[in-house]
C-alpha positions as CSV (number, residue, x, y, z in Angstrom):
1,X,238.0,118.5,83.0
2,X,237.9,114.7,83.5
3,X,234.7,112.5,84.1
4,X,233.7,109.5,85.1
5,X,230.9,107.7,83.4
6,X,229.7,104.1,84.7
7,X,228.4,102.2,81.8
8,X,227.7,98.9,82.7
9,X,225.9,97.1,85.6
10,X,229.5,95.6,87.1
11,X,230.7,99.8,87.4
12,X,227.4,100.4,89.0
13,X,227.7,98.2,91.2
14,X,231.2,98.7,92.3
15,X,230.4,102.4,93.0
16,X,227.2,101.1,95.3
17,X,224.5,102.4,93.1
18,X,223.2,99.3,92.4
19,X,223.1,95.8,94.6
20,X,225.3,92.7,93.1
21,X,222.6,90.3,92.9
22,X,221.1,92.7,90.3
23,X,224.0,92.2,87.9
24,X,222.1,89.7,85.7
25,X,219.4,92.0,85.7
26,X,221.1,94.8,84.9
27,X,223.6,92.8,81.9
28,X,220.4,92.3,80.2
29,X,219.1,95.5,80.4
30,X,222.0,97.2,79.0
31,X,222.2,94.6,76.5
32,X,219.3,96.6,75.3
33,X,219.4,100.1,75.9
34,X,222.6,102.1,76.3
35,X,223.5,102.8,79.7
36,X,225.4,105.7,81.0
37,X,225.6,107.7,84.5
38,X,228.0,110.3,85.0
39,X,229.7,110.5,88.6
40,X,228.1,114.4,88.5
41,X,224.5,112.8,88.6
42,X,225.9,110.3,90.7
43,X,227.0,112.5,93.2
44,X,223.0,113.6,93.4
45,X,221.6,110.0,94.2
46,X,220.3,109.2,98.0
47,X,221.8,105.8,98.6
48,X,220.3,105.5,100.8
49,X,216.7,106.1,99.5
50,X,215.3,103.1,97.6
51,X,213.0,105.3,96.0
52,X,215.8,108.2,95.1
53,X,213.7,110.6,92.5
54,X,217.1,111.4,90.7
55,X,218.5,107.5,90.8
56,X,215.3,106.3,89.2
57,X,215.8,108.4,86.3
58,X,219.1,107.2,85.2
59,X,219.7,103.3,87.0
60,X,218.8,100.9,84.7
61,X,215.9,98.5,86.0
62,X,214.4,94.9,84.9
63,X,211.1,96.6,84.0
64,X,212.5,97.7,81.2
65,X,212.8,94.8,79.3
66,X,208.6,94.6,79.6
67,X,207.3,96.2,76.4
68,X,203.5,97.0,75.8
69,X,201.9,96.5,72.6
70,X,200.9,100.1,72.5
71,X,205.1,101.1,72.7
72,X,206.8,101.9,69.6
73,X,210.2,101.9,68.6
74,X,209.8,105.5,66.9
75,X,207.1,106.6,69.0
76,X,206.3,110.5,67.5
77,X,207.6,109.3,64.1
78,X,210.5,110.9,63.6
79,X,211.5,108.4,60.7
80,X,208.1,109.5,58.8
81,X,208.8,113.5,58.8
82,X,212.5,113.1,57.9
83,X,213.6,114.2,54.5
84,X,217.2,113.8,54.8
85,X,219.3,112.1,57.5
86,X,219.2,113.9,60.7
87,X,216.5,115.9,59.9
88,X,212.9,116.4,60.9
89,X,210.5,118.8,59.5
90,X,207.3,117.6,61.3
91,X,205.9,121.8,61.5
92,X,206.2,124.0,58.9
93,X,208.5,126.8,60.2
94,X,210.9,124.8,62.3
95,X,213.4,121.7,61.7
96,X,215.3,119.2,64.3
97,X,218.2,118.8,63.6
98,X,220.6,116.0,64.8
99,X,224.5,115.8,64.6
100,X,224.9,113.4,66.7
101,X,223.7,110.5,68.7
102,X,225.5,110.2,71.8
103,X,224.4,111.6,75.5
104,X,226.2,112.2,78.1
105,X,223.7,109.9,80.2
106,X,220.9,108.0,79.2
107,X,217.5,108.4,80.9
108,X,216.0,105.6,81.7
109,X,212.5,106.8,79.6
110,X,214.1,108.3,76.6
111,X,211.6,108.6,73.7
112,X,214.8,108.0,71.2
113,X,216.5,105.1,73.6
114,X,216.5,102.7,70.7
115,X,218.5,105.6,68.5
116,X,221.0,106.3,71.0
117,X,224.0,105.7,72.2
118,X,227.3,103.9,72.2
119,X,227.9,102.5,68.3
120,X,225.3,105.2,66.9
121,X,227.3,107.2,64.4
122,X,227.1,110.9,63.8
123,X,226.6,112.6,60.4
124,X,229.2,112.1,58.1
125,X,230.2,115.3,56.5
126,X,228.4,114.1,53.4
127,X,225.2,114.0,55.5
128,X,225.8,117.0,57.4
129,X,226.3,118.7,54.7
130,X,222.7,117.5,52.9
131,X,220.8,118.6,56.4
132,X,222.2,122.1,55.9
133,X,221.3,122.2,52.0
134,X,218.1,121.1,53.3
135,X,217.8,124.0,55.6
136,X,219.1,126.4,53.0
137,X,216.4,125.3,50.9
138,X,213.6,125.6,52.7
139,X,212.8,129.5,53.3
140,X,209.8,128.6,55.5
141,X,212.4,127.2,58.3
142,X,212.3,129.9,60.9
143,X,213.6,127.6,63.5
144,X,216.7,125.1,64.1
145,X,216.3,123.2,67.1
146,X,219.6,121.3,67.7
147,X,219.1,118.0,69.7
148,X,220.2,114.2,69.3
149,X,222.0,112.8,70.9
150,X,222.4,116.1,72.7
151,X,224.9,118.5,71.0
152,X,227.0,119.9,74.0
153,X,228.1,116.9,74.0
154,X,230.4,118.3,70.3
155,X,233.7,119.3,71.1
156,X,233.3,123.6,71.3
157,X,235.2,123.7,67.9
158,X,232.5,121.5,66.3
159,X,229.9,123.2,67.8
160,X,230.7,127.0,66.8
161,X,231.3,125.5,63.1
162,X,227.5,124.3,63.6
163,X,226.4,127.2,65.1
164,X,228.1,129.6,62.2
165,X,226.7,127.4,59.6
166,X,223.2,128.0,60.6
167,X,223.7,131.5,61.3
168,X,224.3,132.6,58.0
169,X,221.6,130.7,56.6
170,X,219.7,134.2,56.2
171,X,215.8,132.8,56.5
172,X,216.9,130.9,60.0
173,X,215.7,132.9,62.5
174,X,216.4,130.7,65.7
175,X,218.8,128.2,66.9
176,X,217.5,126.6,69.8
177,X,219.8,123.7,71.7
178,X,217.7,120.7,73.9
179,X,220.7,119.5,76.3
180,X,220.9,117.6,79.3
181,X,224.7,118.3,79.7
182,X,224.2,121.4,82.3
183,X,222.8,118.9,84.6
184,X,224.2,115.2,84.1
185,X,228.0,116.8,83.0
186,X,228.2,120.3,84.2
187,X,231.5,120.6,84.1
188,X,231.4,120.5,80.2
189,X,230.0,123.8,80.4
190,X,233.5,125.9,79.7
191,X,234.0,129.3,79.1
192,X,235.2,127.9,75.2
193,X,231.7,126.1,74.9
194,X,229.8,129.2,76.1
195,X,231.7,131.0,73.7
196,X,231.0,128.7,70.7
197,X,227.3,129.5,71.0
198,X,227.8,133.3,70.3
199,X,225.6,134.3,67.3
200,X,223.9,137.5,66.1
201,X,221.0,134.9,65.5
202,X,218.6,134.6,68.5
203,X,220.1,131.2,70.7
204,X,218.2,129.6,73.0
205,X,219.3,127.0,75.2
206,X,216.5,124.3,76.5
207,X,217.3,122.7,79.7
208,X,215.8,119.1,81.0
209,X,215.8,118.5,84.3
210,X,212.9,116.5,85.7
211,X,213.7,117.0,89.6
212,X,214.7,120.0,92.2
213,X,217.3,117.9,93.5
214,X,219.5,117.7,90.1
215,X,220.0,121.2,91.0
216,X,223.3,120.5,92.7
217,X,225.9,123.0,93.1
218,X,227.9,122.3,89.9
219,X,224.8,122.3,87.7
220,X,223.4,126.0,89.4
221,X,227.4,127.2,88.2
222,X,226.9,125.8,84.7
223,X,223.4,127.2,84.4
224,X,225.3,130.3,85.5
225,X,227.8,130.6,83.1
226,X,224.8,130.0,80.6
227,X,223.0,133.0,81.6
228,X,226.2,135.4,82.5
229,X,226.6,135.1,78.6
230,X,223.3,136.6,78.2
231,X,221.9,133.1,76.8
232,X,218.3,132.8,77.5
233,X,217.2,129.4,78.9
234,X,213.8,127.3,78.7
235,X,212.6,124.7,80.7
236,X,211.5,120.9,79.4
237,X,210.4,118.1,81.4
238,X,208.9,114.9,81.5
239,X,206.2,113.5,84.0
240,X,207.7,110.3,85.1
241,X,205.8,108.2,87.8
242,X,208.2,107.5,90.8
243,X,210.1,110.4,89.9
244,X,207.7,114.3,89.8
245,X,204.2,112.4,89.6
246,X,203.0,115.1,92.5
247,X,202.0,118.6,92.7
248,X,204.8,119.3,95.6
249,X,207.7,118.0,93.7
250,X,206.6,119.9,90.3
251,X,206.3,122.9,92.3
252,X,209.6,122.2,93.9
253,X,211.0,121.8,90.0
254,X,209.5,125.0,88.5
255,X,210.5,126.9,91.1
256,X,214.6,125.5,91.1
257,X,214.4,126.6,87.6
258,X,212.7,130.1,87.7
259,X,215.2,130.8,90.4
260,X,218.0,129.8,87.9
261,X,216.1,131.7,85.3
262,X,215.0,129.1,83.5
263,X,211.4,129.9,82.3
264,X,209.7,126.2,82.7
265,X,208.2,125.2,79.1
266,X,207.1,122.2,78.6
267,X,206.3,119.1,81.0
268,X,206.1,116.1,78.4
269,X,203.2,113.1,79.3
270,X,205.7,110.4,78.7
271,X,206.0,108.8,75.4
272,X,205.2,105.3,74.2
273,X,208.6,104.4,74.4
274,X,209.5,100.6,74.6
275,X,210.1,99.0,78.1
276,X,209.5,102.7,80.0
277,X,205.3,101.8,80.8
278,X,206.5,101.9,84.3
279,X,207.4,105.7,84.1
280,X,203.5,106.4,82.8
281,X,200.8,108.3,84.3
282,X,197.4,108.7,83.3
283,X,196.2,112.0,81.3
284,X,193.8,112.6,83.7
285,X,196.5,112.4,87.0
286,X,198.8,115.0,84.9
287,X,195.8,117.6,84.4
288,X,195.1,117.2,87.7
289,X,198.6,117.9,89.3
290,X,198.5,121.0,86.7
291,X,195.7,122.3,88.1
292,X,196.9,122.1,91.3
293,X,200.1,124.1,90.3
294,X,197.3,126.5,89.3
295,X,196.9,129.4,91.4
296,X,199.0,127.9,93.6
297,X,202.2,128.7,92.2
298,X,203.6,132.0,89.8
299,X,202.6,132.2,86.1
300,X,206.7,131.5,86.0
301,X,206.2,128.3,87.2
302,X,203.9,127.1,84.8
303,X,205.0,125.1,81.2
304,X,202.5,124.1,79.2
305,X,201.3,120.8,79.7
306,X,201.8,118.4,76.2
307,X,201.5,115.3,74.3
308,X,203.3,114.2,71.8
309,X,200.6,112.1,68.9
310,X,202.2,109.0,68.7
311,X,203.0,108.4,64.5
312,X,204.3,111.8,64.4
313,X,201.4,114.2,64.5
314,X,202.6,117.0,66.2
315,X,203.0,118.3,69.7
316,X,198.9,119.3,71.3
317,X,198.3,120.9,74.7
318,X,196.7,118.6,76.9
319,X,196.4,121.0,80.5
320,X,193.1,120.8,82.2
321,X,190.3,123.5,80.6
322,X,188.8,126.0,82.6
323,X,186.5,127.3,80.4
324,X,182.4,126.0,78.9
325,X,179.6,127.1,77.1
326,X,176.4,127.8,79.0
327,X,173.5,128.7,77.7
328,X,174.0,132.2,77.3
329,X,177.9,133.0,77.9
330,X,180.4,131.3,79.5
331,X,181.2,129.0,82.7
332,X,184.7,129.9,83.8
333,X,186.3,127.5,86.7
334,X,188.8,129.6,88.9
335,X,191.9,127.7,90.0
336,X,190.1,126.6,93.3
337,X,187.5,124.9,91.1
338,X,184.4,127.2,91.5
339,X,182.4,128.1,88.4
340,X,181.7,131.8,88.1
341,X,179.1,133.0,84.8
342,X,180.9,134.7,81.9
343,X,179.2,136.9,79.8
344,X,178.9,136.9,75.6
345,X,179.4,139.8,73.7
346,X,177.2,142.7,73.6
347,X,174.8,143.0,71.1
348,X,175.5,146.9,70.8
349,X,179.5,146.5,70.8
350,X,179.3,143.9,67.8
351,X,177.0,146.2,66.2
């Protein structure tokens, strides 16, 4: 199972992802903000396509080092809701959770890029061990979500040591994994690993992708061996300008997944992450592409639409409503836009 990951601007070059007279450019960037492309997303670029959706997610660019006063190191305050290393209890029945710090690629918008990567240690045991007495502790935690860092990225030993540990931490529910690793290093996806995530505990497996095209024939088997195991599978993605900032590629997205049964959950606006303002679109473009999807496409297809509160208030909806008061009853909108009358309550049925 060997790969090749490109993590500097000299390897990026050489492989002709990236012109030389960019090298400065791209020295200083990485300088930054950990850089890594595996030759599986590689292999899913359009050289010749300045404007490649899947190349702008993971090739490092100058704009990045242009930060906006409004960007944050921590933008949705992880720090503020963490009791104990490498947790997060920001909701009441659910925890992150966060072994480790390293990804197998490292997008380009990443709302933890200043967290991440090469030099960013994992838990020691001591630690790890405090996260899970933390758990233990807390009966109200329904919910482990395992992310990072992304945690296919432990070894399958480590992994089905995690996974045991949660699983006989009676009040935990749920273990649900974010990864990218289907998609950027599919080939990680082994029989042992799909194996290590065997629990009597309900496991689900969140999937990011952002584009149709990352669907590539390796990542469809991965996904595969995912669901062959009987592992159900959620969707998350981000609305990146440049990259799914229109109603055809979303559709195009949501659809690749439902047909990999993937049931699309979220679609992220884009946190105020330092140096990624060129990735941002308005609020009022991403209600707009959502109601588009609307009608348009199958219930399937559609994640909810949400923002993060920068500070670390919580996760809201943020979709488009469809739905007023009138003076007596309701306006609804159907998904073409026209307002149809709603009526209240009877009287007699209240009564």
């Amino acid at each position: 199972m060997a790969h090749d990951t490109m993590r500097s601007g000299g390897e990026l070059i050489a492989a002709g992802l990236l012109s030389p007279e960019r090298q400065s450019e791209i020295d200083a960037v990485a300088s930054r903000y950990a850089v890594a492309v595996t030759d599986d997303i590689a292999a899913l670029m359009d050289r010749d396509d300045p404007n490649d959706p899947v190349a702008r997610q993971y090739l490092p660019s100058a704009a990045e080092l242009d930060a906006a006063p409004e960007e944050r190191a921590d933008p949705i305050g992880d720090a503020r809701r963490s009791p104990v290393k490498g947790v997060v209890h920001r909701y009441p029945d659910r925890v992150l959770l966060t072994p480790l710090h390293a990804c197998a690629v490292y997008c380009r918008f990443c709302f933890r890029r200043e967290a991440v990567g090469p030099g960013k240690a994992a838990l020691t045991p001591d630690e790890f061990r405090d996260a899970l007495d933390y758990i233990r502790a807390h009966a109200e935690i329904w919910e482990v979500i395992l992310t990072g860092g992304d945690p296919l990225m432990l070894s399958p030993r480590r992994l089905k040591e995690l996974i045991a540990a949660l699983s006989a931490i009676e009040h935990v529910a749920v273990v649900r994994i974010h990864t990218r690793v289907p998609m950027a290093a599919p080939r990680r996806v082994t029989a042992k690993m799909v194996a290590a995530l065997a629990t009597e505990k309900a496991l689900w497996v969140s999937i990011h992708a952002n584009h149709a095209n990352e669907f590539g024939a390796d990542q469809r088997a991965a996904l595969a061996r995912l669901t062959g195991a009987g592992i159900p599978l959620v969707g998350q993605s981000v609305l990146l300008r440049g990259v799914n900032d229109d109603a055809a590629a979303l559709e195009k997205l949501f659809r690749a997944m439902v047909a990999h049964r993937i049931k699309p959950y979220y679609l992220h606006h884009p946190d105020l992450a330092r140096g990624t303002g060129h990735f941002r679109v308005g609020l009022d473009e991403g209600q707009g592409l959502m109601r588009r999807l609307r009608g348009h496409v199958s219930g399937l297809c559609q994640p909810g639409y949400v923002l993060d509160i920068p500070g670390g208030y919580g996760k809201v909806p943020v979709g488009p409503g469809y739905v007023r008061r009138a003076e007596r009853g309701w306006v609804v909108e159907d998904p073409s836009g026209v307002a149809h009358d709603y009526p209240p309550p009877s009287r007699d049925v209240l009564e």
